[in-house]
C-alpha positions in Angstrom: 12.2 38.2 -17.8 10.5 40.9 -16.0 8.4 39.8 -13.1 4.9 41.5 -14.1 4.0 44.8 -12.2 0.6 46.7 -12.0 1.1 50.0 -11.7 -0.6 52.6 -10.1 -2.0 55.2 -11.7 0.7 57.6 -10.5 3.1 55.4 -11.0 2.5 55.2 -14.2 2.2 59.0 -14.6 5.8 59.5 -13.2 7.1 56.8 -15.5 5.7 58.7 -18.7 7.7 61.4 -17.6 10.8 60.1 -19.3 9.2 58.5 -22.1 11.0 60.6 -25.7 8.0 61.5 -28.5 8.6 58.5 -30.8 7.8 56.1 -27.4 4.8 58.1 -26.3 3.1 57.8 -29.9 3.9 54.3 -30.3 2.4 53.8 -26.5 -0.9 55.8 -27.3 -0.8 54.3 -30.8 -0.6 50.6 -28.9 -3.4 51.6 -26.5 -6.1 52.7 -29.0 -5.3 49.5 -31.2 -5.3 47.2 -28.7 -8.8 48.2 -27.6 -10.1 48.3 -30.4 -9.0 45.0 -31.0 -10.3 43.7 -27.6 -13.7 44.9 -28.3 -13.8 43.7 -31.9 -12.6 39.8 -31.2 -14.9 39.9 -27.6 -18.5 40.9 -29.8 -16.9 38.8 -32.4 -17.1 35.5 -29.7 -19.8 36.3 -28.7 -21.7 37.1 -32.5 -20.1 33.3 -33.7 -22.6 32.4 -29.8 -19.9 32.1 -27.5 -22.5 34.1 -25.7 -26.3 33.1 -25.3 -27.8 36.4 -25.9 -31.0 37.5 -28.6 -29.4 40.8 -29.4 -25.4 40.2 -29.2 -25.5 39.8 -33.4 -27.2 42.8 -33.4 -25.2 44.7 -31.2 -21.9 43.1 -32.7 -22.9 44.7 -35.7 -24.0 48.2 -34.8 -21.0 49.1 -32.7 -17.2 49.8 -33.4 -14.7 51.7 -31.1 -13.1 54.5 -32.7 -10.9 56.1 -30.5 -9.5 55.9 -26.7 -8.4 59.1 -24.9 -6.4 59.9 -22.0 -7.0 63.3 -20.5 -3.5 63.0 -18.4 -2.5 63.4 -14.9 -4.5 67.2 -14.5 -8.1 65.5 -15.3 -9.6 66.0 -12.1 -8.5 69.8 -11.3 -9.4 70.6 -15.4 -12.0 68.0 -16.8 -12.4 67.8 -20.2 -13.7 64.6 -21.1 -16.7 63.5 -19.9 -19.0 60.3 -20.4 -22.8 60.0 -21.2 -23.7 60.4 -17.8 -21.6 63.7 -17.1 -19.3 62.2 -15.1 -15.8 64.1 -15.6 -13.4 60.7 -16.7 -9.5 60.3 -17.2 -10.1 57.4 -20.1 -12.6 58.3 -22.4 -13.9 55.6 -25.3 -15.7 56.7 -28.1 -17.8 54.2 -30.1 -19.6 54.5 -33.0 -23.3 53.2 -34.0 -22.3 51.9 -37.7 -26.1 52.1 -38.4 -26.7 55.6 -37.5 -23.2 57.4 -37.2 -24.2 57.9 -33.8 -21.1 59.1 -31.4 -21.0 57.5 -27.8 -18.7 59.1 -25.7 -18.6 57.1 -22.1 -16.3 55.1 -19.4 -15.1 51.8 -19.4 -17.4 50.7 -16.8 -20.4 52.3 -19.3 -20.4 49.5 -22.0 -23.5 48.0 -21.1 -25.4 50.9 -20.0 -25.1 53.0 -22.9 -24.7 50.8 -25.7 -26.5 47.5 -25.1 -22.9 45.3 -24.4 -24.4 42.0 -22.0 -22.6 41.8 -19.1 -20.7 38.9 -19.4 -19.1 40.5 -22.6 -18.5 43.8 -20.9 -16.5 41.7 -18.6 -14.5 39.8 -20.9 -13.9 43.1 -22.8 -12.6 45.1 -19.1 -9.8 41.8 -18.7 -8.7 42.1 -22.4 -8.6 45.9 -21.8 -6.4 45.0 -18.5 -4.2 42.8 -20.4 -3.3 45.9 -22.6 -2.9 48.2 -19.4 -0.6 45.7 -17.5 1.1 45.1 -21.2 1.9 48.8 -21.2 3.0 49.0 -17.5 5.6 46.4 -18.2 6.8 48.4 -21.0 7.0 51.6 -19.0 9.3 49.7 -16.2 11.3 48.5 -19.1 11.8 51.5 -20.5 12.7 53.3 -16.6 15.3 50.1 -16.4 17.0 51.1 -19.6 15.7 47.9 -20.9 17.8 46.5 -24.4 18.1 43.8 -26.4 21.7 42.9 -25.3 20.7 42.7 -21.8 18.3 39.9 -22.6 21.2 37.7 -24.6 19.6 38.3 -27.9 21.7 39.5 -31.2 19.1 39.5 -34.0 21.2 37.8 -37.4 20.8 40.4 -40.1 19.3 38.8 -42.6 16.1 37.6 -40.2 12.8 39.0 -40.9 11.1 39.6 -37.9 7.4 39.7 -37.2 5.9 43.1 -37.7 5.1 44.1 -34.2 8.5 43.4 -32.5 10.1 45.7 -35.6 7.5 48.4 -34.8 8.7 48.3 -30.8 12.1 48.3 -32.1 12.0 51.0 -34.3 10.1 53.0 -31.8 13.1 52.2 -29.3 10.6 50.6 -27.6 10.9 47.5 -25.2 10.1 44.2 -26.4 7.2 42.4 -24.0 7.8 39.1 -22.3 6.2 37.1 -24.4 7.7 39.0 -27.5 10.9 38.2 -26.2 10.1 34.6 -25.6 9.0 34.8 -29.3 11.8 36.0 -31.0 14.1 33.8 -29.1 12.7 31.0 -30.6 12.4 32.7 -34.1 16.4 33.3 -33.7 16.7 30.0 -32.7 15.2 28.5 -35.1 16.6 30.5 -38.2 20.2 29.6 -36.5 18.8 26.4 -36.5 18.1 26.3 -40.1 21.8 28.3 -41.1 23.7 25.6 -39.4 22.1 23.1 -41.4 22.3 24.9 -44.5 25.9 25.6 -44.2 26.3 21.7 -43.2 24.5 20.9 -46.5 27.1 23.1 -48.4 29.5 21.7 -46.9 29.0 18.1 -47.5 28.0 19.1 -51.0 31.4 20.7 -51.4 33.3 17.9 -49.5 31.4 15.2 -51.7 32.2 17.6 -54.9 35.5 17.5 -53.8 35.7 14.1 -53.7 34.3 13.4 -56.9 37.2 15.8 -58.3 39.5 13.6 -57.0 38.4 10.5 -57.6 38.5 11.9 -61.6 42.3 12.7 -60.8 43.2 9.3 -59.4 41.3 7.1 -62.1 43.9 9.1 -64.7 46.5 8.1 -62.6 45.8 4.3 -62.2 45.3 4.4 -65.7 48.6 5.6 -66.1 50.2 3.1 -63.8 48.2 0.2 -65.6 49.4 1.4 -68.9 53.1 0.4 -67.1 52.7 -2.9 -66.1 53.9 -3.0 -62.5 51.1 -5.0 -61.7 51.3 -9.1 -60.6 48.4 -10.4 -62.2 48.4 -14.1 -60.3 47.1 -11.9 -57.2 43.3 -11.8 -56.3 43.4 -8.3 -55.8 42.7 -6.8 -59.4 45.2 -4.8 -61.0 43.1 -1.5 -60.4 43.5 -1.6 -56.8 47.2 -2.3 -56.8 47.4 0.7 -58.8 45.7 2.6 -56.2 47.8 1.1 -53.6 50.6 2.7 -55.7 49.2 5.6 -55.7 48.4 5.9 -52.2 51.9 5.4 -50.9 53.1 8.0 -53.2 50.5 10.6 -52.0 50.9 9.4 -48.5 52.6 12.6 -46.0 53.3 10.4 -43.5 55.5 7.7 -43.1 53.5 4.6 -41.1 49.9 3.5 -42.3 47.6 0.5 -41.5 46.5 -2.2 -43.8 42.7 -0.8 -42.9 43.2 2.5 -44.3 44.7 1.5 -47.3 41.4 -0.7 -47.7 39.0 2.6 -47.0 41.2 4.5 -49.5 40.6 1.7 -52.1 37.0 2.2 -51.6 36.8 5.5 -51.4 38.5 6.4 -54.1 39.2 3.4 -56.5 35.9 1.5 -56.2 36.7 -1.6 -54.1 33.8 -3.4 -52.7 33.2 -2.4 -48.8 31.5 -6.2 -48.2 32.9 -7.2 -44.6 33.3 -10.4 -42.7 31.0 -10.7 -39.6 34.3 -9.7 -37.7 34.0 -6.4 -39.2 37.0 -6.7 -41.5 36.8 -5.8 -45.6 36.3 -8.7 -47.8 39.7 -7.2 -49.7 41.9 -6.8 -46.4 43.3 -10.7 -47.3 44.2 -9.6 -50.9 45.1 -5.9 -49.6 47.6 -7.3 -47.7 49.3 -10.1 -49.7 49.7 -7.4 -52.4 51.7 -4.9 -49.2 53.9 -8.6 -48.5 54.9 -8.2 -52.1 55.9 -4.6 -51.9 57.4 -5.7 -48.6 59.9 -8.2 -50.3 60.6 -5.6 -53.3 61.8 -3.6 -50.0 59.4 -1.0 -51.2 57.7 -0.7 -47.4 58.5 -2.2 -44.3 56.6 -4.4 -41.8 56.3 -3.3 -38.3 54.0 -5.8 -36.3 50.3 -6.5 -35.6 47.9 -3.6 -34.6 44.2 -4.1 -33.0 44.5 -8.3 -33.5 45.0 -8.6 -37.1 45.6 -5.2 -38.7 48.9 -4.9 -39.8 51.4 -1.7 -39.9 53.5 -1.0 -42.2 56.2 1.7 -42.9 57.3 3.4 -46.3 61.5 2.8 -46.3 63.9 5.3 -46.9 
């Protein structure tokens, strides 16, 4: 963040020195708009009676600035802009009566004499005025600095849209102010914000999909086991979930599992309840495992010993 500067008058003469064409219109283009906008919002306060005055409506609605010139560094050896008064000036603002197309060319310090602006508006228009000046200083330093958008950590995604007046600067090659780099921080920030999540939803969507896909593949597989018959039907645990115990060994690409997983498996994939003790343990880990003790004694798997108190590994053999 730049530290704000006011520049001097020559200062900022020297620094428009290396300002390209496109930079200079956007500059003048930025200075005539953002006084005209000054001076429309302040006599708009004051018209809604932000300001206790008989004639501000009045004078809110007879008066509009049209234009703002600068008569450059050479004004005071070659005048050529002048106010109401005849004094040679550097700024010139021009405002126009709406009522009777009446021109009023004058200084900034010339809004209440020659058109009628109370002073307590006058006053609020010269700091919105200054907020425009220092605005433009700080992109003249900017610009000096060889000022960039890589510099200040930002990579804009391509498919943001971003607000209208930081593309104009940027398309100007213009430097972003302070606060419009504060701005679109939070703009990236919040669009990356709003991608991650996105690509987390597709993701889950595709993982759950996935899962769906499988679980389609495994019910035709049980329902080919159960159509063989393998199955002890004096066990509690139904014939279903045997089958999927089946199946899981004979999917499984490693060699040791717990009695646990298989119990996630079977509800993940083969509908078993997931109702647990107040230990933490699945209802089905009793059955779960007197159904492995069978397959133990078939010699089928092999049983290695206790794991985390009563979880039990086992071992495929061969």
């Amino acid at each position: 963040m730049t530290k704000m500067i006011h520049l001097t008058q020559l200062e900022r003469d020297e620094l428009s020195k290396n300002l390209d064409e496109k930079q200079k219109q956007f500059i003048d283009e930025y200075l005539i708009r953002g006084r005209k906008t000054v001076f429309a919002n302040v006599l708009a306060k004051g018209k809604a009676g932000g300001v206790e005055e008989i004639e501000i409506e009045k004078v809110a609605n007879q008066w509009e600035l049209q234009d703002f010139i600068d008569a450059g560094p050479g004004w005071r050896k070659n005048p050529k802009l002048f106010c109401e008064c005849g004094r040679a000036l550097r700024y010139q603002y021009i405002v126009l009566n709406k009522e009777t197309k009446e021109l009023k060319k004058f200084g900034i310090n010339h809004f209440e004499e020659h058109v009628g602006i109370p002073p307590q508006l006058v006053k609020e228009i010269i700091k919105g005025i200054e907020v425009i000046d220092y605005e433009r200083d700080e992109i003249l330093v900017k610009i000096n600095q060889n000022w960039n958008l890589i510099g200040e950590g930002i990579a804009i995604p391509e498919e943001l849209d971003i607000p209208k007046d930081i593309e104009q600067h940027l398309e100007y090659s213009v430097p972003l102010l302070d606060r419009q780099i504060t701005r679109l921080k939070t703009i990236i920030t919040e669009y990356n914000k709003m991608k991650e999540s996105e690509r987390l939803k597709r993701n889950l969507a595709e993982q759950q999909s996935q899962k769906e896909r499988k679980k389609q593949h495994l019910a035709q597989l049980r329902e080919d086991l159960l159509q063989q018959g393998r199955f002890q039907f004096d066990l509690e645990l139904d014939p279903a979930l045997q089958a999927g115990i089946l199946i899981y060994l004979e999917d499984l690409n490693r060699t040791q599992f717990l009695a646990s997983e298989v119990c996630q498996y079977l509800i993940d994939y083969h509908g078993a309840s997931n109702e647990k003790y107040s230990s933490g343990t699945f209802k089905i880990f009793p059955q779960v495992c007197l159904f492995l003790e069978n397959l133990t004694k078939n010699g089928e798997i092999v049983f290695l010993g206790r794991k985390r108190g009563i979880d039990r590994l086992y071992q495929i053999s061969g």
